[in-house]
Backbone as CSV, one residue per row, in Angstrom:
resi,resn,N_x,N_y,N_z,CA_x,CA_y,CA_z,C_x,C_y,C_z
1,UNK,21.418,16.051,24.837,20.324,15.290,24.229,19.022,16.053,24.411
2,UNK,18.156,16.482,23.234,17.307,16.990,23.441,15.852,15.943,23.555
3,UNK,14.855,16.563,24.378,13.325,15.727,24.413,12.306,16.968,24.486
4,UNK,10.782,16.449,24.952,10.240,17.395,24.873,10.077,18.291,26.155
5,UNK,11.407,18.291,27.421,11.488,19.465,28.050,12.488,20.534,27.679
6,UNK,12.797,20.445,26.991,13.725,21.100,26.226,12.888,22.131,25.342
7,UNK,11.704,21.763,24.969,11.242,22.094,23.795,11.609,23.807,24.067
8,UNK,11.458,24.425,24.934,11.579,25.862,25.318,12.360,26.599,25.232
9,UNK,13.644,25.550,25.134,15.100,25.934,25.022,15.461,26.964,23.794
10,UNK,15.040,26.510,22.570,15.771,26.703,21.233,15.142,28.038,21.082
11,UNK,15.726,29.195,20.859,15.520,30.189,20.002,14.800,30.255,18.865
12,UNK,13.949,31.533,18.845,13.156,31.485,17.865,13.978,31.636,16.204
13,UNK,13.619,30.853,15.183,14.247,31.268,14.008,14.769,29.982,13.798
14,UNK,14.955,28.618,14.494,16.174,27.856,14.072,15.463,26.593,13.816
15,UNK,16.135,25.836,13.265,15.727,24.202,13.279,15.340,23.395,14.612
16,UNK,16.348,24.214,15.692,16.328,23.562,16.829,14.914,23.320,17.497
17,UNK,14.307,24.363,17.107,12.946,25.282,17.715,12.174,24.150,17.202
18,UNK,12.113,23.996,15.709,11.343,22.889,14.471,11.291,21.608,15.413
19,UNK,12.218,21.049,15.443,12.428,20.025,16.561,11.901,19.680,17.411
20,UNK,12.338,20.606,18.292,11.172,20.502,19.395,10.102,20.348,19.844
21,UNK,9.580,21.008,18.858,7.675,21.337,18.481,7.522,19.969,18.321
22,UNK,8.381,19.363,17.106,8.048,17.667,16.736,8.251,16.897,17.858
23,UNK,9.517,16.926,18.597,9.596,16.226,19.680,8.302,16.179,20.536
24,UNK,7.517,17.442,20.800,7.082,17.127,22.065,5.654,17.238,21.532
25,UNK,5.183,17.395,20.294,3.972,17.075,19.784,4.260,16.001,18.644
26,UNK,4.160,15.063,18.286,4.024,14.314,17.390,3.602,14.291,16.575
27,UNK,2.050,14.922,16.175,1.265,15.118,15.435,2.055,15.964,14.777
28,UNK,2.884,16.423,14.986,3.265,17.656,14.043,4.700,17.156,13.542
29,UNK,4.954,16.063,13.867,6.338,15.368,13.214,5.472,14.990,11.610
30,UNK,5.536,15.921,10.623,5.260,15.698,9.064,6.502,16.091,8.092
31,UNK,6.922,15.064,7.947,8.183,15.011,6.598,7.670,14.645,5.255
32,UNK,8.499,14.900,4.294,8.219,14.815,3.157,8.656,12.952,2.992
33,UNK,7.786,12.414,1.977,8.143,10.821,1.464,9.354,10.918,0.149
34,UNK,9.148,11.651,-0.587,10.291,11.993,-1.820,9.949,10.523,-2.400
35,UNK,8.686,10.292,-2.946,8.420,9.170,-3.490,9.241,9.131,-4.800
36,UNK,9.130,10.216,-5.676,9.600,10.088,-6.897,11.069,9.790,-7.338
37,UNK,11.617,10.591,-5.751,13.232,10.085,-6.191,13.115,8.595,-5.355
38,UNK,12.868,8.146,-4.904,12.635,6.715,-4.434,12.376,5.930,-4.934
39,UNK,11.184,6.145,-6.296,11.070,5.077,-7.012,12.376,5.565,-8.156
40,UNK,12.807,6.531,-8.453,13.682,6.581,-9.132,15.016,5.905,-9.039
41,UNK,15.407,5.858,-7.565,16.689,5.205,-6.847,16.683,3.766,-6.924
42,UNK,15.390,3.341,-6.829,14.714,2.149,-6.693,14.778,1.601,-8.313
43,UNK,14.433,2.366,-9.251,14.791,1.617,-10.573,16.054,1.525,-11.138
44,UNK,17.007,2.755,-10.511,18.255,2.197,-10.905,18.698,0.680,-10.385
45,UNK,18.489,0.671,-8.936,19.156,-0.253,-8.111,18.282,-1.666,-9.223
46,UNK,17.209,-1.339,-9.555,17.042,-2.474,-10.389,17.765,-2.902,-11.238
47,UNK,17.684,-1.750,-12.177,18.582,-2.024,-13.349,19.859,-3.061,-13.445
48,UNK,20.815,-2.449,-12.151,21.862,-2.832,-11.728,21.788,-4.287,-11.276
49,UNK,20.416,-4.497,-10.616,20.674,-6.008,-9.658,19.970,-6.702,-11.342
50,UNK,19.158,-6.560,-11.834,19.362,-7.241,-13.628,20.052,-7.597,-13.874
51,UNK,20.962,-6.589,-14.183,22.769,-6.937,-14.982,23.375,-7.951,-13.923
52,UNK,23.747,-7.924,-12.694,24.102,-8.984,-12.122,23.679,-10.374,-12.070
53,UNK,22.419,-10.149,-12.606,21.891,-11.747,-12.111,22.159,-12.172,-13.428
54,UNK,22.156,-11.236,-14.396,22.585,-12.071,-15.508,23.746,-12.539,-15.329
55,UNK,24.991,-11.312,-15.114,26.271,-11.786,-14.865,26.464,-13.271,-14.057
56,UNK,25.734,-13.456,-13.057,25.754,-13.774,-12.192,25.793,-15.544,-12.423
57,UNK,24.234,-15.119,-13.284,23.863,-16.686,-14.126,24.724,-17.483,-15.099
58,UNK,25.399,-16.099,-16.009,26.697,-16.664,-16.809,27.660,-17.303,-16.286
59,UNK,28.172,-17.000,-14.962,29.289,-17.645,-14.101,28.946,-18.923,-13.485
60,UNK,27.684,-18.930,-13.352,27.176,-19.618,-12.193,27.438,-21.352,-13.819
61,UNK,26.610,-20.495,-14.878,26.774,-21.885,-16.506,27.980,-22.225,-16.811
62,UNK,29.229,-20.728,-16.873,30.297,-21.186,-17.290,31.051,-22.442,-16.185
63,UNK,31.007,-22.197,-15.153,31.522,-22.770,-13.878,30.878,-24.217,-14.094
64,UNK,29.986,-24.442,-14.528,29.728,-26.059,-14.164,29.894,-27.125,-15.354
65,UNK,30.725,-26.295,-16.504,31.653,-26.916,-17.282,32.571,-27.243,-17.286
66,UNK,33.364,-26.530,-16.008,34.579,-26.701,-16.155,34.801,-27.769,-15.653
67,UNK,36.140,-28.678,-15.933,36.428,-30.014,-15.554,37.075,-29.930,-14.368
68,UNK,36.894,-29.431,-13.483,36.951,-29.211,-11.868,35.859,-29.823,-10.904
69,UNK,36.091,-31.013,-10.161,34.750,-31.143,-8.929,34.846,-30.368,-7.840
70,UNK,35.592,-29.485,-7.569,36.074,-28.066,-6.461,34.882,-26.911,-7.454
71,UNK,35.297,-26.440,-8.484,34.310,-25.543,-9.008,32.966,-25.829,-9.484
72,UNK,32.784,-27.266,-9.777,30.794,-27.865,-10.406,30.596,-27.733,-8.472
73,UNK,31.279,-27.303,-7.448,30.494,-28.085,-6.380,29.807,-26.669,-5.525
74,UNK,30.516,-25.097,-6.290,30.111,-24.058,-5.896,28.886,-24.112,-5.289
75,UNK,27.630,-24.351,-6.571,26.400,-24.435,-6.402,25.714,-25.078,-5.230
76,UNK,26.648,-26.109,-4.328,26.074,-27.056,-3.078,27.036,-27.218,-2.255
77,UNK,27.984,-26.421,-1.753,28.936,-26.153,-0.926,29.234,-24.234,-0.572
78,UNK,28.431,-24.024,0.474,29.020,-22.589,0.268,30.635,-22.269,0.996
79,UNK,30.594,-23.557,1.961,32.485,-23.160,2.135,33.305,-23.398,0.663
80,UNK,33.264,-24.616,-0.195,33.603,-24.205,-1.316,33.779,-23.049,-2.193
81,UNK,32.569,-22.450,-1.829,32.247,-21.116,-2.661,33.261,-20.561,-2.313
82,UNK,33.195,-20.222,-0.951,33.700,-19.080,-0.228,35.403,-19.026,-0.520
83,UNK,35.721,-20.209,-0.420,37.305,-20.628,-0.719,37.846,-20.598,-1.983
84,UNK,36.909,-21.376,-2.910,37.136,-20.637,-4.453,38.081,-20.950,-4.718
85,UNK,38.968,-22.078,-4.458,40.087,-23.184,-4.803,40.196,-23.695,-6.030
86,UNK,38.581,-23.761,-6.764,38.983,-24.936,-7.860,39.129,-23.678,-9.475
87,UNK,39.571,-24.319,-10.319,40.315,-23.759,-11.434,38.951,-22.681,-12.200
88,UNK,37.432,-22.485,-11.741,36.655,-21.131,-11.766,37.485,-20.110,-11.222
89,UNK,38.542,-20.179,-9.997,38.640,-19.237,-9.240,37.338,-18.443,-8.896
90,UNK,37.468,-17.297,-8.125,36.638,-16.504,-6.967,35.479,-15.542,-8.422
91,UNK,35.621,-15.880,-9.262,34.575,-14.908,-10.107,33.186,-15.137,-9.167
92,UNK,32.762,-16.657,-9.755,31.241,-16.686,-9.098,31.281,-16.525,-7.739
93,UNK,31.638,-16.193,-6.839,31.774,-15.970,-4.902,31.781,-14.768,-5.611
94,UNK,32.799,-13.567,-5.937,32.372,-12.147,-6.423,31.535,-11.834,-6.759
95,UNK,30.952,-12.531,-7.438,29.725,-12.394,-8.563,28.119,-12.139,-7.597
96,UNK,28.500,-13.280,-6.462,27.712,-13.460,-5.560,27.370,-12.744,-4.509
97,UNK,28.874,-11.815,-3.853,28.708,-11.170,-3.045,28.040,-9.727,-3.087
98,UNK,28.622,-9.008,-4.428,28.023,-8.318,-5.350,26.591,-8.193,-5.336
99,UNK,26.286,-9.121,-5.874,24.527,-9.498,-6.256,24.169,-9.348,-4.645
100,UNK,25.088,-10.125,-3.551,24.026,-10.176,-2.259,23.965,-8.592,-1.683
101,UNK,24.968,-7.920,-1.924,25.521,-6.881,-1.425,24.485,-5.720,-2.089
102,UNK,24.178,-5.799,-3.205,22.990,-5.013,-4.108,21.516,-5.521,-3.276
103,UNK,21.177,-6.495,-3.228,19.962,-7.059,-2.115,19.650,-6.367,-1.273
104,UNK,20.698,-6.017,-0.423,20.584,-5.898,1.297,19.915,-4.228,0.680
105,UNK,20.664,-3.667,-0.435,20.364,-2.110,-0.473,19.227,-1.933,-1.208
106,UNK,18.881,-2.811,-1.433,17.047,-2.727,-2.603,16.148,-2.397,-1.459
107,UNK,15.797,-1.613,-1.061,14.927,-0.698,-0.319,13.528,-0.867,-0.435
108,UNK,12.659,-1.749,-1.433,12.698,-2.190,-2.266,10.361,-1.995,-1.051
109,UNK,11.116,-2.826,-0.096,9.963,-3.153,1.174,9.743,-1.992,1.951
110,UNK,10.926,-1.229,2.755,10.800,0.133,2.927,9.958,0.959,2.147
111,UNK,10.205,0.574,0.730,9.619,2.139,-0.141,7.940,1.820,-0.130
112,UNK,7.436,0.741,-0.306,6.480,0.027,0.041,5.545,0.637,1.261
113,UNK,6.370,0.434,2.581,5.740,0.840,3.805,5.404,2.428,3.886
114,UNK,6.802,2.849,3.439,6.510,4.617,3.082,4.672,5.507,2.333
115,UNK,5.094,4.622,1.279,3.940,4.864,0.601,2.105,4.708,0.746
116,UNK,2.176,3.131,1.801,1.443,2.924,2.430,1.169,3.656,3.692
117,UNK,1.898,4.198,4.033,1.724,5.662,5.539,0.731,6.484,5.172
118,UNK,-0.105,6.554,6.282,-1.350,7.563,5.751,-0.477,8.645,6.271
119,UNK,-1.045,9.950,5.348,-0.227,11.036,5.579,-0.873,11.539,6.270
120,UNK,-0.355,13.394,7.008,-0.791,13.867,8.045,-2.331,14.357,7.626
121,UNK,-2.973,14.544,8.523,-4.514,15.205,8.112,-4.298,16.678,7.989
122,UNK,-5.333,17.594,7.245,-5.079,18.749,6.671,-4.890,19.796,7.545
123,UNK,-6.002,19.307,9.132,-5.686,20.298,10.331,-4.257,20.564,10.628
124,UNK,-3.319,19.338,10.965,-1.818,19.237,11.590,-1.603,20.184,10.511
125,UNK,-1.590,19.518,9.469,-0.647,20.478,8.290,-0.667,21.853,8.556
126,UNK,-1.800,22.365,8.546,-2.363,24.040,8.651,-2.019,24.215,9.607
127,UNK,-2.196,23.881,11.289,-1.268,24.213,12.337,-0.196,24.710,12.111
128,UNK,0.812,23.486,11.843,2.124,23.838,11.371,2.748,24.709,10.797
129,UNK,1.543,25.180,9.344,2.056,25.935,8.654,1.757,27.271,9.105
130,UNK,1.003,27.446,10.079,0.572,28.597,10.466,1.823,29.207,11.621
131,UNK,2.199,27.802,12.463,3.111,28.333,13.282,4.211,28.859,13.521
132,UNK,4.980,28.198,11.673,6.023,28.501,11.115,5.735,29.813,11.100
133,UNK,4.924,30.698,10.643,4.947,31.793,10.845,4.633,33.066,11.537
134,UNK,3.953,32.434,12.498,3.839,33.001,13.777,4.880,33.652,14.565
135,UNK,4.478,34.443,15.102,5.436,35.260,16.335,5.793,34.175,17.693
136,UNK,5.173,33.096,17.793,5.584,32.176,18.226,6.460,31.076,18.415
137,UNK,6.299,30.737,16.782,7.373,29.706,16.036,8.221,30.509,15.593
138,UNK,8.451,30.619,14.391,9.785,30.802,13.319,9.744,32.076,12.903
139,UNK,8.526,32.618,12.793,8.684,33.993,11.700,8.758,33.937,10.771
140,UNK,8.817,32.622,9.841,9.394,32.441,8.826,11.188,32.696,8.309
141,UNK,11.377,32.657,9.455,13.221,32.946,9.381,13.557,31.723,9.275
142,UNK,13.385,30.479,8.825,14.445,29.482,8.105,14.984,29.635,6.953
143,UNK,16.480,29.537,6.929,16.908,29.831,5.944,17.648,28.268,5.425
144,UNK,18.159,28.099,4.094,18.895,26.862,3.562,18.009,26.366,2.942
145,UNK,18.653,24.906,2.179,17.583,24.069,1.399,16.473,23.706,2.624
146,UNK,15.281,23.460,2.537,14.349,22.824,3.142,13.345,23.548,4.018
147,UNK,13.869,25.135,3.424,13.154,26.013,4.370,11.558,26.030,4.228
148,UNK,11.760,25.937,2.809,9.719,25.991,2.466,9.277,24.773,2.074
149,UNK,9.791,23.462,2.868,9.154,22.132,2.943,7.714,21.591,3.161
150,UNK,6.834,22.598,4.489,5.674,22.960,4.208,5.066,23.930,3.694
151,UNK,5.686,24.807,2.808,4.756,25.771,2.258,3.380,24.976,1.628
152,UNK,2.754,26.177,1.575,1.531,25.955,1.148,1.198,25.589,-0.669
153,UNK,2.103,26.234,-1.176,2.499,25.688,-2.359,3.039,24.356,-3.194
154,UNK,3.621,23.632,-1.422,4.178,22.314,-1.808,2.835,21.469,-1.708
155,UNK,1.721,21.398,-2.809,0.970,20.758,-3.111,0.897,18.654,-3.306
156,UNK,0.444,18.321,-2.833,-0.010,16.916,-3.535,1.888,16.288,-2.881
157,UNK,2.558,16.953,-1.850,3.364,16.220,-1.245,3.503,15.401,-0.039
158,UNK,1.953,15.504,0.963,1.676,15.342,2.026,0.480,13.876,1.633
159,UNK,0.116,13.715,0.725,-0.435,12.481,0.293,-1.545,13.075,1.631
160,UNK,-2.395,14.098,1.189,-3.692,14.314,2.273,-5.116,13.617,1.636
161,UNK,-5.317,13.140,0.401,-6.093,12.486,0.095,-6.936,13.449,-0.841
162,UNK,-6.782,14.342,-1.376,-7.715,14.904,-2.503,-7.722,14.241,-3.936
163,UNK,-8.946,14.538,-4.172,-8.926,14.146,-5.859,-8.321,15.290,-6.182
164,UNK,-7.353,14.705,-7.654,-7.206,15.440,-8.636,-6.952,14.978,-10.042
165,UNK,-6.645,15.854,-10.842,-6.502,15.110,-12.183,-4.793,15.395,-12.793
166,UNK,-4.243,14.363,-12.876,-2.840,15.025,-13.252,-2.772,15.016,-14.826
167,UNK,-2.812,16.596,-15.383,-2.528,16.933,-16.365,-0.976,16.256,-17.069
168,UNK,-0.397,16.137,-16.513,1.267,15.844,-16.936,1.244,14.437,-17.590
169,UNK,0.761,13.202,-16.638,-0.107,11.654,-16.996,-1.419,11.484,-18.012
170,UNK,-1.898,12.224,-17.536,-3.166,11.869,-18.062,-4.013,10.683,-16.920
171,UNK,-3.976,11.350,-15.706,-4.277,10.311,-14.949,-5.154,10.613,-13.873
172,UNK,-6.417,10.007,-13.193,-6.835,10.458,-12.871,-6.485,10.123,-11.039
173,UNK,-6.478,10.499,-9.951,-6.276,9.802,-8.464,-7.527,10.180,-7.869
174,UNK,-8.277,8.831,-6.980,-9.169,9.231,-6.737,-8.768,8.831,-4.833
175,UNK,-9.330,9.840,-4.135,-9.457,9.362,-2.543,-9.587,7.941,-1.985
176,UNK,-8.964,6.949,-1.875,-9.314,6.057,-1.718,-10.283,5.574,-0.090
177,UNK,-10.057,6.975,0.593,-11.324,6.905,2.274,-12.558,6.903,1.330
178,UNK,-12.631,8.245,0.248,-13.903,8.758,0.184,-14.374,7.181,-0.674
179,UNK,-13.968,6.604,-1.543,-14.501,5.394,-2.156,-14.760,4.025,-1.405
180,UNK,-13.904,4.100,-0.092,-14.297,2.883,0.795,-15.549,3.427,1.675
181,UNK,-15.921,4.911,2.441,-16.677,5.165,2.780,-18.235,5.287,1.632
182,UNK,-17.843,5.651,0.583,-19.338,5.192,-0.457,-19.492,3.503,-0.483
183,UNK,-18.966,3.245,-0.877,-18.908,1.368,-0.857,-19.613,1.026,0.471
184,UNK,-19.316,1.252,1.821,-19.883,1.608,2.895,-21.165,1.654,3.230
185,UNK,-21.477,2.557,2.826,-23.018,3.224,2.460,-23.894,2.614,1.613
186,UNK,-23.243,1.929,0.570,-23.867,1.579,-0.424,-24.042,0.079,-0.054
187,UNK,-23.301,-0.593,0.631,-23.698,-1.943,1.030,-24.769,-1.760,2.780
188,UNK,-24.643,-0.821,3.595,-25.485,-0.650,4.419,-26.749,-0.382,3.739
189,UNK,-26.996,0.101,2.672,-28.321,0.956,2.283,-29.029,-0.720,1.424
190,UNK,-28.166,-1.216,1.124,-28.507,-2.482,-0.215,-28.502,-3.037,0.725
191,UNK,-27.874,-3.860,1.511,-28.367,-5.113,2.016,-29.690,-5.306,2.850
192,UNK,-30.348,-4.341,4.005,-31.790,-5.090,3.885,-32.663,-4.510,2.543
193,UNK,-32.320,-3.970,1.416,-33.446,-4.298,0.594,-33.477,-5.325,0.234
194,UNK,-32.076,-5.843,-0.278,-32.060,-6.983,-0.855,-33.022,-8.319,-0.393
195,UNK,-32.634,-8.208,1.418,-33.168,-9.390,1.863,-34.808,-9.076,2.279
196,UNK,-35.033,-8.049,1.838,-36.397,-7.771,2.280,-37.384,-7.652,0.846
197,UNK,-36.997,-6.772,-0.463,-37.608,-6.696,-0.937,-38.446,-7.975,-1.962
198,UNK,-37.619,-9.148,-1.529,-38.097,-10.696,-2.376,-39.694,-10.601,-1.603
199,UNK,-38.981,-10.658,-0.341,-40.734,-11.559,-0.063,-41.818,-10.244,-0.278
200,UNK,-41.071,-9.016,-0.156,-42.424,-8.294,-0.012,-43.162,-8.288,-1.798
201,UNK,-42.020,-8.433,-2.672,-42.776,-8.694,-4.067,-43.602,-10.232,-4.245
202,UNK,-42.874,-11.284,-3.138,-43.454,-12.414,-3.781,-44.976,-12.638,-2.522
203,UNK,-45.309,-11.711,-1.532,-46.264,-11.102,-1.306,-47.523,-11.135,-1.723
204,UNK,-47.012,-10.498,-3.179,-48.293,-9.753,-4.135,-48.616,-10.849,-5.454
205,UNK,-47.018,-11.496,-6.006,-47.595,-12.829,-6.738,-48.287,-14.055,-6.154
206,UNK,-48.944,-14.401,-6.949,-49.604,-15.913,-6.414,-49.384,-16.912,-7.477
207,UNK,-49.032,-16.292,-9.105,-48.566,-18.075,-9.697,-47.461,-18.554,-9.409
208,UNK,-47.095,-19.771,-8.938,-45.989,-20.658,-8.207,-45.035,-20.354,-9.177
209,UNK,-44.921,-20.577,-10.751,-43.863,-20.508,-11.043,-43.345,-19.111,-11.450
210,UNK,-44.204,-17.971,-11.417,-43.513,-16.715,-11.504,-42.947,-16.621,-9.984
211,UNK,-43.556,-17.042,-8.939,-42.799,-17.313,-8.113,-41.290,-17.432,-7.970
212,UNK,-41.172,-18.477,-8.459,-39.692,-19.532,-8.829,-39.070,-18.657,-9.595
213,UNK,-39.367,-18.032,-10.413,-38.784,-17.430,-11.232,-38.003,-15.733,-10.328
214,UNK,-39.212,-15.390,-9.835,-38.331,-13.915,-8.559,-37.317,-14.725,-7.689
215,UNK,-37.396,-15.781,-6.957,-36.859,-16.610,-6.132,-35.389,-17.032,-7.011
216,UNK,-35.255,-17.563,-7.973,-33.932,-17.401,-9.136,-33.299,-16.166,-9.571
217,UNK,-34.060,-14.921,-9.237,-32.959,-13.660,-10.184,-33.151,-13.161,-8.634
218,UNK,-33.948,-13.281,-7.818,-33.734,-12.785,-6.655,-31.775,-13.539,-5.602
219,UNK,-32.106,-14.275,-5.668,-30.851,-15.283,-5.627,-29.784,-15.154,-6.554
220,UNK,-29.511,-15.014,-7.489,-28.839,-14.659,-7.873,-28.074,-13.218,-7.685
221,UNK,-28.738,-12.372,-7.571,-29.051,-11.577,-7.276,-27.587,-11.067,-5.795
222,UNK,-28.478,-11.768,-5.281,-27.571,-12.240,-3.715,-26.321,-12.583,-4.009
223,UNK,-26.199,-13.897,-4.521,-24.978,-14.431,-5.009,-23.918,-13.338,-5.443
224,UNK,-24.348,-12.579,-6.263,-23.545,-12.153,-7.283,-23.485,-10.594,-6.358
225,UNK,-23.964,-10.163,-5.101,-23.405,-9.319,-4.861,-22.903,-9.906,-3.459
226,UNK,-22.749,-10.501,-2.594,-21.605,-10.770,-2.190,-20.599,-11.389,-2.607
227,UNK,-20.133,-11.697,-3.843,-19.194,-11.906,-4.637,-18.288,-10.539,-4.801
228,UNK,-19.254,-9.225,-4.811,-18.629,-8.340,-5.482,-18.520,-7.017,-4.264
229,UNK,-19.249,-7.541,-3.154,-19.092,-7.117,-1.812,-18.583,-6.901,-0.763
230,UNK,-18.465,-8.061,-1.030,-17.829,-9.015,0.180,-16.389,-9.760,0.084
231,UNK,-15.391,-10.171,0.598,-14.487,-11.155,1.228,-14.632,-12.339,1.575
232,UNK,-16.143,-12.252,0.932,-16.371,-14.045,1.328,-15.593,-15.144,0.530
233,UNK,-15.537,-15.899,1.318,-15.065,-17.451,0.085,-15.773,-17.471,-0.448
234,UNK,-15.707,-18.612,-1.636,-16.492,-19.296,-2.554,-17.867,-20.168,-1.418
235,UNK,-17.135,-20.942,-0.741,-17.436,-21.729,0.131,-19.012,-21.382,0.607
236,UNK,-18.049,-19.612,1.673,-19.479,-19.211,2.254,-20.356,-18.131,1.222
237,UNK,-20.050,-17.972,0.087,-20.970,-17.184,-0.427,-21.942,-18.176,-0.958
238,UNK,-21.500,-20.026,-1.136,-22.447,-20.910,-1.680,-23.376,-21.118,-0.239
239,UNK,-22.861,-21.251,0.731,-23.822,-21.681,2.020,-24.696,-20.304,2.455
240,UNK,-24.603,-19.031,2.293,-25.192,-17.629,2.715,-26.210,-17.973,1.419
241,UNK,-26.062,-18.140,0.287,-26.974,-18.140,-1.076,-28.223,-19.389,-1.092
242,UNK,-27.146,-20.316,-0.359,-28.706,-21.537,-0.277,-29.340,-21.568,0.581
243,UNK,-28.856,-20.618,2.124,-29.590,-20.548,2.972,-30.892,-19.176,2.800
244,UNK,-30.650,-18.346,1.999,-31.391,-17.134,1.394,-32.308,-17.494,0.300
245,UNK,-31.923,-18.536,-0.522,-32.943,-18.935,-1.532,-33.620,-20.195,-0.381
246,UNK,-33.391,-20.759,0.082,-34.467,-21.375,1.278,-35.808,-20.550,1.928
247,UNK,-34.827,-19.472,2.380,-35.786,-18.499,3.330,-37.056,-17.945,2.463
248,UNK,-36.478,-17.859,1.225,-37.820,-17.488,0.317,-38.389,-18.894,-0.074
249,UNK,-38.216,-19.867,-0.505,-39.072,-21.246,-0.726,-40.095,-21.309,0.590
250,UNK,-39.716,-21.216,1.810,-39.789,-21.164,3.073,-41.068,-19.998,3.298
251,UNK,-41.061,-19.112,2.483,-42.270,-18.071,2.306,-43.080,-18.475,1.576
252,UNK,-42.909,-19.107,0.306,-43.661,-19.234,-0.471,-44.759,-20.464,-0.055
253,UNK,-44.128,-21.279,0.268,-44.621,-22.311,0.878,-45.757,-22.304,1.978
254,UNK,-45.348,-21.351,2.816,-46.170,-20.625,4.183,-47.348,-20.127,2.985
255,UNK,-47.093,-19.125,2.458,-48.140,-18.468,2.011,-48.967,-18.700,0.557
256,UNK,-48.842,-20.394,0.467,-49.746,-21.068,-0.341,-51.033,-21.213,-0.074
């Protein structure tokens, strides 16, 4: 059984060596996701669990015609089912096991979690790939399928987060850090103007109802960007909005 005292063991050139490194650094455990054949595997297995449920549904209609109370009772007896005594015989229990048996293999949540894995950061990667060829690591002496798994060429397989534009789609992928970190910025930088720049304009007015009137698009204003901000409820974006159009009535009032 190998761990990471071992790591020293394996000869340079082999998988064993690969191993090790992963074993006893982690950071450097980076595999490929093979999203595409996954969702590919993943739409057959659809296809397939389709056709069953249709099948499935046909047996389930033909069966509760038949003039049998052993076979109408499939549907609310699963020892019935299972026994498959009455004049349906075992189709719908086949039909069923089938269909459950396709379930268990719909991967379906797995492929899900995969995809959601942030991938390795660009340093690990470059480590790695550097060590593979080092007089240290490998030399680049792996041989077989999977030898150039990190090459540097295997582009846009490590899900490291770059924009690009895929010519093949017509599609564009954008970083989704770099767009939560602008969003970020952009609500730190906006929110005290927001709450600051009302009074310092209503400051400089003095007719009451142009007043009322900054105090309404100012508020709104509010409203409508923690709506588009924020995670707030309905609830608290109505109680944050009447307590903010207060705070300015609350000025205006003072400075009558």
């Amino acid at each position: 059984m190998l761990d990471s005292s071992s790591a020293a063991a394996p000869g340079r050139g082999s998988w064993l060596r690969v191993a090790a490194l992963m074993g006893s650094k982690p950071e450097m455990a980076i595999f490929r996701k093979f999203r595409v054949l996954n969702a590919l595997r993943l739409l057959e297995m659809q296809s397939d669990l389709m056709q069953q449920e249709q099948d499935y549904a046909y047996i389930c209609s033909r069966d509760a015609r038949v003039d049998c109370p052993a076979t109408r009772s499939y549907p609310k007896d699963w020892e019935a089912l299972n026994e498959s005594l009455g004049k349906g015989g075992p189709h719908q229990r086949d039909a069923w096991r089938k269909l459950r048996n396709g379930l268990d293999s719909y991967t379906l949540v797995q492929q899900i979690k995969i995809c959601k894995q942030d991938g390795p950061s660009k340093h690990d990667l470059n480590i790695l790939q550097d060590w593979l060829v080092s007089a240290e690591g490998n030399e680049s002496s792996l041989r077989g399928p999977g030898w150039d798994a990190w090459e540097k060429e295997q582009r846009g397989l490590w899900d490291i987060g770059n924009d690009y534009v895929d010519d093949e789609f017509g599609l564009t992928d954008y970083n989704d850090a770099k767009i939560s970190v602008a969003a970020d910025i952009t609500c730190t930088l906006f929110a005290p103007l927001l709450t600051t720049v009302p009074m310092f304009v209503l400051y400089f007015v003095s007719d009451i109802r142009t007043r009322l009137g900054i105090i309404m698009g100012f508020t709104t204003l509010f409203s409508i960007s923690l709506a588009l901000f924020s995670s707030a409820r309905r609830i608290e974006v109505f109680a944050a909005t009447s307590a903010f159009a207060a705070v300015q009535a609350v000025y205006v009032t003072v400075n009558q």
